[in-house]
N, C-alpha and C positions, 0 to 999 in steps of 0.2 A: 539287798544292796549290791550283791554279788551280781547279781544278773540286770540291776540295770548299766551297771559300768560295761558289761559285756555286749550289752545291744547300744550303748554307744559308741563304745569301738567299733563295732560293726558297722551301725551307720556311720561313721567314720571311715572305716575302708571301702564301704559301696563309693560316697563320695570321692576321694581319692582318686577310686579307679576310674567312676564315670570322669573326674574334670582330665585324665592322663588321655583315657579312651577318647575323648571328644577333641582337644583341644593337641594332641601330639606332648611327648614328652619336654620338648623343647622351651613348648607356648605355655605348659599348666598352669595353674598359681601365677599368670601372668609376667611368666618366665622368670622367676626367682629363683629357679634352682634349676636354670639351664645350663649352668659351668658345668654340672654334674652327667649333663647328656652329650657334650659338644666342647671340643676344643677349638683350638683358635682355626680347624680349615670345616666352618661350619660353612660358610657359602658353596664350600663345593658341594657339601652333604647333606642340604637344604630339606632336600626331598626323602632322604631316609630318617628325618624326624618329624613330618610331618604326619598326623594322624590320619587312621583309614578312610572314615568318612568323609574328611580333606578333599585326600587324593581323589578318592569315587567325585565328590562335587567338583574339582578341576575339570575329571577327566570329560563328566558329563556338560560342563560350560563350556569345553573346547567342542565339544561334538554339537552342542548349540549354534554355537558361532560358526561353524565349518558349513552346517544345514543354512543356516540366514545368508551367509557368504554365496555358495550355489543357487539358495532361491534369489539374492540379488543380481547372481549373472543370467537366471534363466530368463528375468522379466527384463532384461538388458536388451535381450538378444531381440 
C-alpha cells in the first residue's frame, strides 16, 4: 500500500512539474495560483514568467516573420 501512495505522489510531482515547465509559473493550472508568482506590476514582468519553451516559440515566430518580411521585400524589388 506503501509504495503505491508513493508512485502516486510521484506521478503527481512529474505532472506538476511538466504543466509549471510547459505552461510558465504564471499560466499553470490555468492560472489559479498566479497571485503566488506575480504581484499587481505583472505586465511589466510578463516575460520573466513566461515559460522556456514560450520564450524559444516567440523567439522563433519572430525570426519567421522577420525571414517572410525580407522575402516579401526581395520579390518587391
Amino acid at each position: 500500500m506503501g509504495k503505491l501512495i508513493v508512485m502516486v505522489m510521484i506521478c503527481g510531482l512529474i505532472w506538476v512539474g511538466m504543466e509549471v515547465y510547459s505552461k510558465g509559473a504564471h499560466d499553470a493550472f490555468g492560472g489559479t495560483f498566479s497571485f503566488l508568482t506575480a504581484g499587481d506590476d505583472m505586465p511589466e514582468k510578463a516575460s520573466e514568467y513566461v515559460s522556456t519553451p514560450r520564450r524559444v516559440g516567440n523567439i522563433v515566430d519572430d525570426r519567421i516573420r522577420e525571414g517572410a518580411a525580407r522575402y516579401d521585400d526581395m520579390l518587391d524589388e
